[in-house]
ROLUM-149737 format. One record per residue (C-alpha): x, z, y negated; residue number from 1. Coordinates in steps of 0.02 Angstrom, whole numbers, plus 50000, padded with zeros to 5 digits. Last residue first. Layout:
{{X,Z,Y},NUM}
...
// end
This chain:
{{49220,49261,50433},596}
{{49219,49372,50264},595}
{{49381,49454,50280},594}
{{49382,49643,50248},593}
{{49482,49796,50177},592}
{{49493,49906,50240},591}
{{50258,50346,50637},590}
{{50386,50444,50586},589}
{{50528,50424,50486},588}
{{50544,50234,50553},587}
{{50697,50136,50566},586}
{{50691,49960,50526},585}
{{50744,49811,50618},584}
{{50841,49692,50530},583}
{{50755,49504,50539},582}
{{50799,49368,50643},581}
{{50689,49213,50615},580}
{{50580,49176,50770},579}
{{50635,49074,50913},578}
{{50590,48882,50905},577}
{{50426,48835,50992},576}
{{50433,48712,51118},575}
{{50377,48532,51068},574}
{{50246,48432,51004},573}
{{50305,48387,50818},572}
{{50195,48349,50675},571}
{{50255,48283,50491},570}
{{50180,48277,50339},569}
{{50193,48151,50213},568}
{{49990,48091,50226},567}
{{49950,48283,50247},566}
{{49772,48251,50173},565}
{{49614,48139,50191},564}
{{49525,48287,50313},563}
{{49449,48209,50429},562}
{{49579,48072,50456},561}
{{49728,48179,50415},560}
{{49657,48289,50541},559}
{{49618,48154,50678},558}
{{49799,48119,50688},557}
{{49865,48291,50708},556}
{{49740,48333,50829},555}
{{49586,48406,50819},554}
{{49508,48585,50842},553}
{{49318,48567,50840},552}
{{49184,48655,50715},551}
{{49262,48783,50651},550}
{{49156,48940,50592},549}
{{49097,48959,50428},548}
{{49061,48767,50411},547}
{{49076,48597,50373},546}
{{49250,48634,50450},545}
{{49427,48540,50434},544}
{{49522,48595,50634},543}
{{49709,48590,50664},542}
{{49784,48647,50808},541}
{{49731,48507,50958},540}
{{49899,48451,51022},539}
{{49982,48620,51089},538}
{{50162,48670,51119},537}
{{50157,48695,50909},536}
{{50256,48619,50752},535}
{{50219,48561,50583},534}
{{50318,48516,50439},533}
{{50239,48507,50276},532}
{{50252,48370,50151},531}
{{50062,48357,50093},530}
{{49915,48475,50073},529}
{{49822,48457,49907},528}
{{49645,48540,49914},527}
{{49493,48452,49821},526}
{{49402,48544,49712},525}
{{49228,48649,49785},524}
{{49103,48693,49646},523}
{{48957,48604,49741},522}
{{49022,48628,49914},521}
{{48967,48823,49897},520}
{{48783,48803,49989},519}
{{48908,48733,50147},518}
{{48979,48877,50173},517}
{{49196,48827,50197},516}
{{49311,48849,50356},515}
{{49494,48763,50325},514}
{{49597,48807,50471},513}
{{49794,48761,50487},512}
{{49902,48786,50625},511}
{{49828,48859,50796},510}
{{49900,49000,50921},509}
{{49828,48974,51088},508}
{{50006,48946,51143},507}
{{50126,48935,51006},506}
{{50111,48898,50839},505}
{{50255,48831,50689},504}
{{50204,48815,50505},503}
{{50355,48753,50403},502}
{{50293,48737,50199},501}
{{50345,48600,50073},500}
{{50177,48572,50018},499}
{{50009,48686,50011},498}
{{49939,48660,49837},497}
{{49743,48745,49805},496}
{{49591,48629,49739},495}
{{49481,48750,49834},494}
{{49445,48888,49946},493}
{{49245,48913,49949},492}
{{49152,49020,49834},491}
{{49085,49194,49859},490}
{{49178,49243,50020},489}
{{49242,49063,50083},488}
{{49392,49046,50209},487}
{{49537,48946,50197},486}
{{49650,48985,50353},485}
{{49852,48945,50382},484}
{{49958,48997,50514},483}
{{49791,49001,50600},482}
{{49628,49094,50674},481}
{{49479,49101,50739},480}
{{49448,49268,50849},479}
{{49506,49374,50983},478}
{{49653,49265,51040},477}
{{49771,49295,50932},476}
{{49864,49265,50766},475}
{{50030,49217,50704},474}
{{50169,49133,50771},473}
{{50220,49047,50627},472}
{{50241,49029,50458},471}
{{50384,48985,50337},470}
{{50347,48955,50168},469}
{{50414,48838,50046},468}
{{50241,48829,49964},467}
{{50078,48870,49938},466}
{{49998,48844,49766},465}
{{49838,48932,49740},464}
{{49707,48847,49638},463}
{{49521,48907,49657},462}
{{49479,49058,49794},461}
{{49491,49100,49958},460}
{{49661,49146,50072},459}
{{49741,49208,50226},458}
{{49893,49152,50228},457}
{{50004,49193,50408},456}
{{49841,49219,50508},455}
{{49733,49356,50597},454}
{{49865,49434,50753},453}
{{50019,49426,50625},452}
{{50183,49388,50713},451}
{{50262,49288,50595},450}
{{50261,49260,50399},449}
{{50416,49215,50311},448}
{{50386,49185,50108},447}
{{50483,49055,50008},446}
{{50328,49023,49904},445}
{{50150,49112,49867},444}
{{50104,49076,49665},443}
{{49930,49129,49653},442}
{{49759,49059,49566},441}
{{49627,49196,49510},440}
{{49554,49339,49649},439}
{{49392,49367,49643},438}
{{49364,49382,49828},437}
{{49515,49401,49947},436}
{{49699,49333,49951},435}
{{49774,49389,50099},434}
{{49956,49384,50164},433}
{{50027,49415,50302},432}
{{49837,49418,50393},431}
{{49780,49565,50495},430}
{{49632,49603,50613},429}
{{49649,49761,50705},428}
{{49596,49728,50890},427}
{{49694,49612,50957},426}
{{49835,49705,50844},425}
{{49860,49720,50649},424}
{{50018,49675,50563},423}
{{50189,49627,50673},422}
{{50288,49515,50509},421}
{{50297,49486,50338},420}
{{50453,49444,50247},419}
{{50432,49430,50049},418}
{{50522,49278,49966},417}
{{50390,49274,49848},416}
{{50231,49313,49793},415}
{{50170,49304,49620},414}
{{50042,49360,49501},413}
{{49998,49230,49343},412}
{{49801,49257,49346},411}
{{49692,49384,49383},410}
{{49623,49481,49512},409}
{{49490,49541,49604},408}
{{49573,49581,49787},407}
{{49757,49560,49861},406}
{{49821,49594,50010},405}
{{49989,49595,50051},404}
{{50023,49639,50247},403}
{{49853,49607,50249},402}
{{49647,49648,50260},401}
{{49531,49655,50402},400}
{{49498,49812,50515},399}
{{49614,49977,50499},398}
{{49742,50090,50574},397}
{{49902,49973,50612},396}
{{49848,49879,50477},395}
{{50022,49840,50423},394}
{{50159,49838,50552},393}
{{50323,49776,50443},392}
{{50336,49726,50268},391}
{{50498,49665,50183},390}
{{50486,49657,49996},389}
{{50581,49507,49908},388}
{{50466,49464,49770},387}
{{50319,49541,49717},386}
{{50276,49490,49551},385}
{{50149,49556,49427},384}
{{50090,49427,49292},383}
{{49912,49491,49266},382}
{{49788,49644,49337},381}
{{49649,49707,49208},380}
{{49617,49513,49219},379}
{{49492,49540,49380},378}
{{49403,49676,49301},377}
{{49231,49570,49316},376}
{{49278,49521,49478},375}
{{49234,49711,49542},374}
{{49356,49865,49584},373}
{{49522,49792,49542},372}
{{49662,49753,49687},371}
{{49847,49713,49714},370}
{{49908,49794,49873},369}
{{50074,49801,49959},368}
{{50075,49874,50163},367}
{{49886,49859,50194},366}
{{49789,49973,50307},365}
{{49885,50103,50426},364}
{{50042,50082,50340},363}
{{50199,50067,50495},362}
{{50306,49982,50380},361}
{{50364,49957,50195},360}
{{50543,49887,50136},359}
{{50570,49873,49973},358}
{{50667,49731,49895},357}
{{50552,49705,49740},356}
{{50379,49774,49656},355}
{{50393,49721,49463},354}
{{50249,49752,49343},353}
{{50188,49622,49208},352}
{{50023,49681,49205},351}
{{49924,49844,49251},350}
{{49797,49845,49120},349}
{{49687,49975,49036},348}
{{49506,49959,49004},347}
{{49446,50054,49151},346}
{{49513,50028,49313},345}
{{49653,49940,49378},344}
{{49773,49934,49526},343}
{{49945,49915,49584},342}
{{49989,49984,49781},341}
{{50158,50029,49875},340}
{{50107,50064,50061},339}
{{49925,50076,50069},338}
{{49850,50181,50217},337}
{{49911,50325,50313},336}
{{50075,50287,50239},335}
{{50188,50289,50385},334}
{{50330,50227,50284},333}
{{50368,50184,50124},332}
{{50547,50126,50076},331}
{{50621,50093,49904},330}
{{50742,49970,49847},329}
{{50625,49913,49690},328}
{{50453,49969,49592},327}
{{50484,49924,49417},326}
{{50373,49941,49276},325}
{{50315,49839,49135},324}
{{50118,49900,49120},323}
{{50008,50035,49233},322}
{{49839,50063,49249},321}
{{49876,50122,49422},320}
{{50034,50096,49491},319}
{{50036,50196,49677},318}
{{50172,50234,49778},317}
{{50125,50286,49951},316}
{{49951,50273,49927},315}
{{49779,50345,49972},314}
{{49726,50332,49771},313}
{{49544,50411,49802},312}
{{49510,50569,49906},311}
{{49613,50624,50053},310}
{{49725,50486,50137},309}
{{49879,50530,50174},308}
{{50062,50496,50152},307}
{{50164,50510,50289},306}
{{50314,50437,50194},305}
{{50399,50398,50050},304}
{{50581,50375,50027},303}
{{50655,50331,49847},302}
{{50797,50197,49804},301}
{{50713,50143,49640},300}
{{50571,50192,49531},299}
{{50582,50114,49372},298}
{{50486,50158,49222},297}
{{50448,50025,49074},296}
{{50263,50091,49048},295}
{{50158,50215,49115},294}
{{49945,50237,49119},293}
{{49989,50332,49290},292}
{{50118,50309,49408},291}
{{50092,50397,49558},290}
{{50224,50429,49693},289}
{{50191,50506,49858},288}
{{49984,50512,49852},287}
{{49846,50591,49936},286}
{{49891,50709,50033},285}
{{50071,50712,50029},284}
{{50177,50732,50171},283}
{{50314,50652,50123},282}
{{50442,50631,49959},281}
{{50620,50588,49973},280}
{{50713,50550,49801},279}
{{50850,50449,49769},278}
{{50773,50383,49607},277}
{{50649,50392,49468},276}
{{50703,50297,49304},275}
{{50601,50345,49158},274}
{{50538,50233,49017},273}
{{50365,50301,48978},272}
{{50270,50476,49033},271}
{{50147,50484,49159},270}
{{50214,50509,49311},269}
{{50144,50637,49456},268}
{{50254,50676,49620},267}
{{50212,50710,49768},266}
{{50024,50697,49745},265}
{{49877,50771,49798},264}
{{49948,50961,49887},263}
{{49894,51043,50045},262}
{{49958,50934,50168},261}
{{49929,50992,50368},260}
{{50100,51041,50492},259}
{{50119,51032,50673},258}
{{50277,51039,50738},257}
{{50268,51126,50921},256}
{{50235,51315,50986},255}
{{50089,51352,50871},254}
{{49997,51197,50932},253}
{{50005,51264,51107},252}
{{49979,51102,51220},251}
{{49877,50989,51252},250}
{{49825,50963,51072},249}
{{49650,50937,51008},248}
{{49651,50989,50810},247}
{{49496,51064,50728},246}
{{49543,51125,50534},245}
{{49408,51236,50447},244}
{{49332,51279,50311},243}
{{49261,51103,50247},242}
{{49240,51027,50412},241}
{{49424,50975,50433},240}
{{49456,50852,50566},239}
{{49588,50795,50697},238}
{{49643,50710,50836},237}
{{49840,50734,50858},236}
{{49825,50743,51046},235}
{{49683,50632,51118},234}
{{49481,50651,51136},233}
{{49427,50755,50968},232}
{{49255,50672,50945},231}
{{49183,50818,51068},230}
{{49249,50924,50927},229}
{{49085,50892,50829},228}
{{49084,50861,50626},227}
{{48929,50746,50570},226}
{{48892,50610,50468},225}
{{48710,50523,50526},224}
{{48711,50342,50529},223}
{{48591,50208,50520},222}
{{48544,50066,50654},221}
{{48646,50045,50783},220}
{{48634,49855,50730},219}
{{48562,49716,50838},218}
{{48657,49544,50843},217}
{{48833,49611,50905},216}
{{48984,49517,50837},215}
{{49102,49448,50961},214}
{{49271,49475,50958},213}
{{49387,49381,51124},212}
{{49446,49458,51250},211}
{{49344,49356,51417},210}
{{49272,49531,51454},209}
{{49208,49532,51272},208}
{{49290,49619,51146},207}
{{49192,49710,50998},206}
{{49113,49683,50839},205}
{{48970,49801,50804},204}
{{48853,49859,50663},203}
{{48786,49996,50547},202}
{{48646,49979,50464},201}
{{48642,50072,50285},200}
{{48583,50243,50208},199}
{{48699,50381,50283},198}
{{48858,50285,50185},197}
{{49019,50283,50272},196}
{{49157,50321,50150},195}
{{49291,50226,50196},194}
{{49462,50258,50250},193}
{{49395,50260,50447},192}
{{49456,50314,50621},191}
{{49319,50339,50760},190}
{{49197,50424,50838},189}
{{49018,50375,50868},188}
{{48903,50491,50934},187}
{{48726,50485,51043},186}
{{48799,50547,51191},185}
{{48996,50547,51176},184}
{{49074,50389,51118},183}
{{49283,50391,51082},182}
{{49396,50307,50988},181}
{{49317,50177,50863},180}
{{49384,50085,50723},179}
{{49285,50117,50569},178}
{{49210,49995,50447},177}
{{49179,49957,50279},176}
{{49169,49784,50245},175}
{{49131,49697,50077},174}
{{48983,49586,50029},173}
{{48872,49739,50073},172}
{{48909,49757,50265},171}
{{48937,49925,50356},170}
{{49032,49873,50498},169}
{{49101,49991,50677},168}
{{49245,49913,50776},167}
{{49258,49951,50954},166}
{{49435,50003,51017},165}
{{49346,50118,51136},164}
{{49192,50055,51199},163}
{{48998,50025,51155},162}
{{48916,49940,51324},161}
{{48829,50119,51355},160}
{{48724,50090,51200},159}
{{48720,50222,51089},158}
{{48538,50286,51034},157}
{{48459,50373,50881},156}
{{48641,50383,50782},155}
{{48788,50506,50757},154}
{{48936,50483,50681},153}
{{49094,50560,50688},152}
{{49243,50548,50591},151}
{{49407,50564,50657},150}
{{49553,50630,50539},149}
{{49700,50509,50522},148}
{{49898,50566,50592},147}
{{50055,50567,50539},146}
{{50183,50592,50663},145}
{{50307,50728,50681},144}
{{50268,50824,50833},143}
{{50081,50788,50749},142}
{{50091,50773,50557},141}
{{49912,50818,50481},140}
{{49830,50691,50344},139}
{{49720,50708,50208},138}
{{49720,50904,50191},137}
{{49560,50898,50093},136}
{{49548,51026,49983},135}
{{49577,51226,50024},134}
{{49472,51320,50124},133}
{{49570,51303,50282},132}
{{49573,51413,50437},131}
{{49662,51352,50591},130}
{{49561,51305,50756},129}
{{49623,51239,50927},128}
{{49519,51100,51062},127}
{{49618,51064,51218},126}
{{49487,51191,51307},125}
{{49440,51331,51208},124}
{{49430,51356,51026},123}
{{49587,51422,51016},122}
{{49695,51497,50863},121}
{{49802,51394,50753},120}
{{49895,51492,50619},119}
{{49957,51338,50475},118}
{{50128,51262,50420},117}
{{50153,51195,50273},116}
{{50147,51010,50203},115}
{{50175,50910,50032},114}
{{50375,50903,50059},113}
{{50479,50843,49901},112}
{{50644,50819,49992},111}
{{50819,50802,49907},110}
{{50913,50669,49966},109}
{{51022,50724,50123},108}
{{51195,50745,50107},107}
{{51327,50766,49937},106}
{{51283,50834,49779},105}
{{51174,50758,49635},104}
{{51005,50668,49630},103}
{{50888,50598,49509},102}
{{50752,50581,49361},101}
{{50820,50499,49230},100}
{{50757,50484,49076},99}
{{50769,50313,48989},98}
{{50913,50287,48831},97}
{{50889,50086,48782},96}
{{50687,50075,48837},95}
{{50657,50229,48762},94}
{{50618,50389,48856},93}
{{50451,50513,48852},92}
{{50430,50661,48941},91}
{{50282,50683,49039},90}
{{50343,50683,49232},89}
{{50223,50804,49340},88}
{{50336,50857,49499},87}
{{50234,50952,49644},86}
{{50249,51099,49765},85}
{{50358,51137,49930},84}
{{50542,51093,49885},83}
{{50683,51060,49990},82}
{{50862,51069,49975},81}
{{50983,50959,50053},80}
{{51042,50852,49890},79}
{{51014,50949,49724},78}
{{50878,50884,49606},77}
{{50952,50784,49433},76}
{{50849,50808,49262},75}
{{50952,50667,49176},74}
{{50943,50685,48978},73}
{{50936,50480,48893},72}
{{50782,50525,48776},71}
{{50730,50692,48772},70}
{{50654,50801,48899},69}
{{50480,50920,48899},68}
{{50509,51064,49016},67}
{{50354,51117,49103},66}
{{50370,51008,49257},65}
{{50533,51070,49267},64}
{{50496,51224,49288},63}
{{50360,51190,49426},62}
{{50479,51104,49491},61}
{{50562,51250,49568},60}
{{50741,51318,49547},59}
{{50834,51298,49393},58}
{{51006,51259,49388},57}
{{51169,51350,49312},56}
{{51273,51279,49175},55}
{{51135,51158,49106},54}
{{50987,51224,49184},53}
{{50963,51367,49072},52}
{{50954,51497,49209},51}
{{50783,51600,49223},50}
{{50717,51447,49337},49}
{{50838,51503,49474},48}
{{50936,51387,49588},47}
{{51050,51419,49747},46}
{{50926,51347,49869},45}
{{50800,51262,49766},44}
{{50906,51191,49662},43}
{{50896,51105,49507},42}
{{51001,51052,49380},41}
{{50994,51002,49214},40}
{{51094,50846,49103},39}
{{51090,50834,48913},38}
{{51085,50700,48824},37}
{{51140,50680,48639},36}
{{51286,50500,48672},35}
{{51135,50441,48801},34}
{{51015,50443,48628},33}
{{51135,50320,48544},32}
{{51189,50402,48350},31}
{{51090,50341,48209},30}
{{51010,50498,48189},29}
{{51213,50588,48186},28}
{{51286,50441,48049},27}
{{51092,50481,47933},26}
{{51128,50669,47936},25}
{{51324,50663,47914},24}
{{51291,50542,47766},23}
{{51157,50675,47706},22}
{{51261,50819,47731},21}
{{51408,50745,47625},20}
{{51293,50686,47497},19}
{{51233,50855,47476},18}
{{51401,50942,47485},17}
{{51464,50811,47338},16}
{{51306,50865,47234},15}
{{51341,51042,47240},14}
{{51526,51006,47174},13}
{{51477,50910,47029},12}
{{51326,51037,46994},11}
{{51464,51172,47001},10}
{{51579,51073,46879},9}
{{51441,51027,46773},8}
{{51397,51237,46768},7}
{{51590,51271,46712},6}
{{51693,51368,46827},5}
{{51742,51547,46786},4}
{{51931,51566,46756},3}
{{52029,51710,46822},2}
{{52196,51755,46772},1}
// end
């Protein structure tokens, strides 16, 4: 017999499933975000973005660029393939379940490439054409190297005493300049990353016969931009006119590896706790990694190189208005030139960001950067550390700046325990480490500097502490220079800390230079330099200016007389102990200024 159930019963019952549902509700939201990921594949080889990526991959970025990912999924890229476009990373982690963006299989990592291949037709001679309407390509890889396009300039007159390896200065506090390969006529040609402007002197520093710089008095007066081939003097010269691509090459371009960028950036970030890793990127215009606006993402155990530099960020991994991220185990090479850079523009701050344990080499500026725009947006950039980076053959490209070079700003950034070593050449000037204008008090300890042809520490400014480093063996004979140099831009060097350090010099290397402008001694605080140990073959390496240039190198002795510091220092006249033993690294491939 059947009995119909009462309507208290039914609301009983309905109540029960409600509860039930809820409980189950509240028990799954609570639930870690890693225990709900998902992880999708992608392939370029084997791949195909009509698959759902879970079972079967997808195949470009371009899907996955338009996927949107939840806390703790991995999006991992399959080792050995290739890809030809760009990744743009939006998604949004949490700092306990972050997105990962990796690798799976066995063999090579998994290559974003930024190049292709072009027709080249001949122009006659050395000189070969390929058509190009695009955007900047930034950079073209020669048999494999990454090479700068040459700009020409044309002025009135061109001395016949203007040679190769000249350097070229546009002065307006700052340097631009442009390192000269060829003269033809009335032309300048050279290598720059600036924009040289059409409306200011330009000027000369060159070698004399005797090697060292000296600074012409007379500009060449104002410049005229123009594209010739008759700039295009070696294989792998290059420019792009807007339509065109002119290459010189000795031999059939078509029949070796030559390949242009046509995309920015390798790949685009701009969503928050992510880790990126075990990724290869090259051949980007413009950028390998950029990190926009992000916060709390890691990018670990990537390879960048032959990045170039088209338009604006000219970085291998750049960190721009960017807060609490990690940059670490990576290597950047052949950037044509800023390795691994943080900067600030805007209202938004890069602060508190990590760069660690990377190794970056062969940049053609500076290998780590730290920079603003203008003083004023000096504490956009705060309490970044860069600690344990090796950095090998900055400047190899470009005039004045450093292995770490930091302009504009502010306080509580660090340096430590870096290794810099081999920037610049007799005619590229490059310091270790440089602390330009505008930039507040740093923390530079445990670092080993050697082999620099400006100086080990390069710095001006109020209040650095300098210590516990080792330095020696830098600089050369072109200009003044020094383990250590103080050097005024808008203010003199002052009140700074330099204990505890080991500065060694060879022959015609020097120690310690402090060069100051004499209208800044107003605002100038005393330095503290005490407890170092100094070594060098020579006797006279130390030399306390009244002025921008030194006025007499002096002994030991006379420098704590002159200079009233260095009291529990010690100086020792004898060979020069080897230099520390560091790894060498194995390239892929193949400015700033200093006010002196």
């Amino acid at each position: 017999m059947t009995t119909s159930a009462s309507p208290a019963g039914c609301l009983r019952r309905s109540w029960k499933r409600i509860v039930c549902w809820s409980v189950c509700f509240s028990l799954f939201s609570l639930l870690p975000g890693s225990l709900l990921a998902a992880t999708y594949y992608v392939s370029q080889s084997t791949g195909s973005d009509g698959n759902d990526g879970t079972s079967a991959p997808w195949k470009t970025l371009g899907k996955v660029t338009g996927e949107a990912f939840n806390p703790g999924d991995n999006v991992l890229f399959k080792r050995g393939d290739t890809w030809h476009e760009s990744l743009v990373i939006s998604s949004l982690g949490t700092d306990t379940a972050p997105i990962t963006f990796g690798a799976y299989g066995s063999g090579d990592l998994p290559l974003f490439d930024g190049t292709t291949g072009v027709i080249w037709t001949s122009a006659g001679g050395d000189i070969y054409t390929a058509s190009w309407s695009g955007s900047n390509p930034g950079l073209l890889l020669y048999k494999g190297e990454a090479k700068p396009s040459i700009t020409t300039l044309q002025f009135g007159s061109v001395p016949a005493a203007l040679k190769k390896d000249a350097i070229l200065l546009q002065t307006d506090n700052y340097y631009s300049n442009l390192w000269v390969t060829s003269t033809s006529g009335n032309t300048v040609s050279g290598i720059t990353f600036f924009a040289i402007s059409s409306s200011k002197n330009v000027y000369v520093r060159q070698l004399n016969a005797s090697g060292t710089e000296e600074a012409w008095s007379s500009s060449l007066g104002q410049p005229i931009i123009i594209t010739s081939p008759a700039g295009l003097t070696e294989p792998g010269h290059w420019y792009w006119d807007g339509t065109d691509v002119y290459l010189y090459s000795d031999v059939d371009p078509n029949t070796i590896d030559v390949k242009i960028g046509q995309r920015a950036t390798g790949i685009t970030v701009t969503g928050d706790y992510l880790n990126i890793q075990d990724i290869a990127v090259k051949g980007y215009q413009d950028a390998g990694i950029l990190l926009s606006g992000t916060q709390g993402v890691v990018v670990q155990n990537m390879q960048v190189a032959d990045i170039g530099a088209a338009s604006s960020y000219k970085t291998g991994i750049l960190l721009m208005n960017a807060t609490g991220n990690t940059v670490k185990n990576n290597r950047v090479e052949s950037a044509l030139r800023v390795g691994i850079g943080i900067y600030a523009t805007g209202s938004t701050n890069s602060h508190g960001n990590i760069v660690s344990g990377n190794t970056v080499s062969n940049t053609g500026a500076t290998g780590i950067s730290l920079n603003t725009d203008t003083a004023a947006d000096a504490a956009l950039i705060q309490n970044n550390t860069i600690d344990g980076n090796t950095v090998i053959g900055a400047n190899a490209l470009a005039y004045d700046s450093g292995g770490i070079y930091l302009l504009n700003i502010g306080v509580g950034n660090v340096l430590k325990n870096n290794t810099i070593r081999g920037g610049g050449n007799k005619y590229l000037r490059s310091a270790g480490i440089m602390a330009d204008g505008g930039t507040a008090p740093l923390e530079i300890s445990y670092n080993t500097i050697f082999g620099n042809s400006l100086a080990g520490i390069a710095v001006t400014g109020t209040g650095h502490n300098i210590h516990n480093n080792v330095i020696q063996e830098n600089g050369v004979p072109s200009w003044e220079s020094a383990q250590i140099v103080f050097f005024p831009v808008s203010e003199n060097a002052s009140a700074c800390t330099v204990n505890d350090n080991t500065l060694a010099a060879g022959g015609n290397r020097k120690l310690l230079l402090v060069l100051r402008n004499p209208a800044f001694t107003s605002s100038e605080g005393l330095h503290l330099i005490d407890n170092n140990t100094y070594s060098s073959v020579d006797t006279n390496t130390f030399c306390w200016s009244k002025d921008e240039t030194c006025d007499g190198w002096v002994d030991f002795s006379s420098w704590k007389n002159i200079s009233g510091q260095d009291g529990n220092s010690s100086f020792s006249l004898i060979p020069l102990p080897p230099p520390p033993q560091v790894p060498p690294v194995k390239t892929i491939t193949g400015v700033y200024h200093l006010l002196l």
